[in-house]
N, C-alpha and C positions, 0 to 999 in steps of 0.2 A: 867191635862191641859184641857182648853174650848178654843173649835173651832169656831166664830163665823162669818156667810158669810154675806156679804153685794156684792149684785149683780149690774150690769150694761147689756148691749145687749150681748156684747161679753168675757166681763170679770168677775172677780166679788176682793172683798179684804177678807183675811181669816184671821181674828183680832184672835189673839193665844192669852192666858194667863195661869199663871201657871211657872210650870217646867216642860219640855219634856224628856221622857224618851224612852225607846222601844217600851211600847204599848202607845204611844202621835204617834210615825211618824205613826203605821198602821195606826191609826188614821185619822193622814193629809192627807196618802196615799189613801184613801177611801173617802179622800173630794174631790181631786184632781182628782182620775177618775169618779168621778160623776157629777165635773165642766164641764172634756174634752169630757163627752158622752153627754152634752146638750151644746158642741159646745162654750164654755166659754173658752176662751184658752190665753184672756189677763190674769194674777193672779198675785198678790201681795200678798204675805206674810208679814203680818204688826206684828213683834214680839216687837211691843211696853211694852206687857203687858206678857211678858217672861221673868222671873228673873233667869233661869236655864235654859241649856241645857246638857245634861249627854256623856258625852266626850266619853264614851265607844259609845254611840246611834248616835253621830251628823254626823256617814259617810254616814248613811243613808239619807240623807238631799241630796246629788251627783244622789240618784237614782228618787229623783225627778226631780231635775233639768234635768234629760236624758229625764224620762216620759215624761215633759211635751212638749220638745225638738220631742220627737219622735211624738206629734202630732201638730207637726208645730207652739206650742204656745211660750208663752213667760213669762217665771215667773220670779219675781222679788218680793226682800227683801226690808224690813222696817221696819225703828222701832229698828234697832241692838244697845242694849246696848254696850257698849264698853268689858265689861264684856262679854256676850254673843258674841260679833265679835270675843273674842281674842280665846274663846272654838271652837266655827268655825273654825278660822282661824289656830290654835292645831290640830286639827282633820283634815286637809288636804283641808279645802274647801276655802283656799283664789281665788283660781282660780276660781272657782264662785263665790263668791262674789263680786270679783272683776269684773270679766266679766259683772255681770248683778244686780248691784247698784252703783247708781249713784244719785247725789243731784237733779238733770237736768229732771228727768226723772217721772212723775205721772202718776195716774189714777183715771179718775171722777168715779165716787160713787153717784149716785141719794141720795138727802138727806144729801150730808154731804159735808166736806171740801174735797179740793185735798189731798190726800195720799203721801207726798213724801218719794222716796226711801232716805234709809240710806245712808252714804258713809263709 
């Protein structure tokens, strides 16, 4: 899987692509506290370009949502295939996802369009 970050003052978006596995969340997890130590604590996950997520790995996805929770941010999903929402949502995380995606809801991105969350 490629990580790729597109920044703003406070936030930034983390364009995924690939298939995520065990060693994809250390991954994210290492993008994520290096957004939140330079104070970036809007985040969107845009799993546009995600064709797989590995059902055994996707509860790890809960411990970011706490992460980023525990430093007062706000991360949000985009981009869920319907395929990829239904392994999420298998794996226990409708309660985040539902909590924090929503049609309603973006993030500007210098350089590009708005972002919107999946539903």
């Amino acid at each position: 899987m490629t990580i790729r970050s597109r920044f703003t003052d406070d936030g930034a978006v983390l364009q995924m692509a690939g298939s995520m596995a065990a060693r994809d969340f250390g991954d994210l997890h290492r993008e994520l506290v290096g957004l939140l130590r330079t104070r970036r604590s809007r985040i969107v996950l845009d799993f546009e370009g995600v064709d797989h997520v590995s059902y055994r790995d996707a509860h790890e996805l809960a411990r970011e949502f706490e992460l980023v929770r525990s430093y007062r941010g706000d991360l949000r999903v985009a981009g869920l295939s319907p395929y990829v929402r239904d392994i999420l949502v298998f794996a226990g995380l409708s309660g985040f996802l539902d909590a924090y995606t929503s049609d309603s809801v973006a993030i500007d991105v210098p350089g590009s369009a708005r972002v919107p969350r999946a539903s």
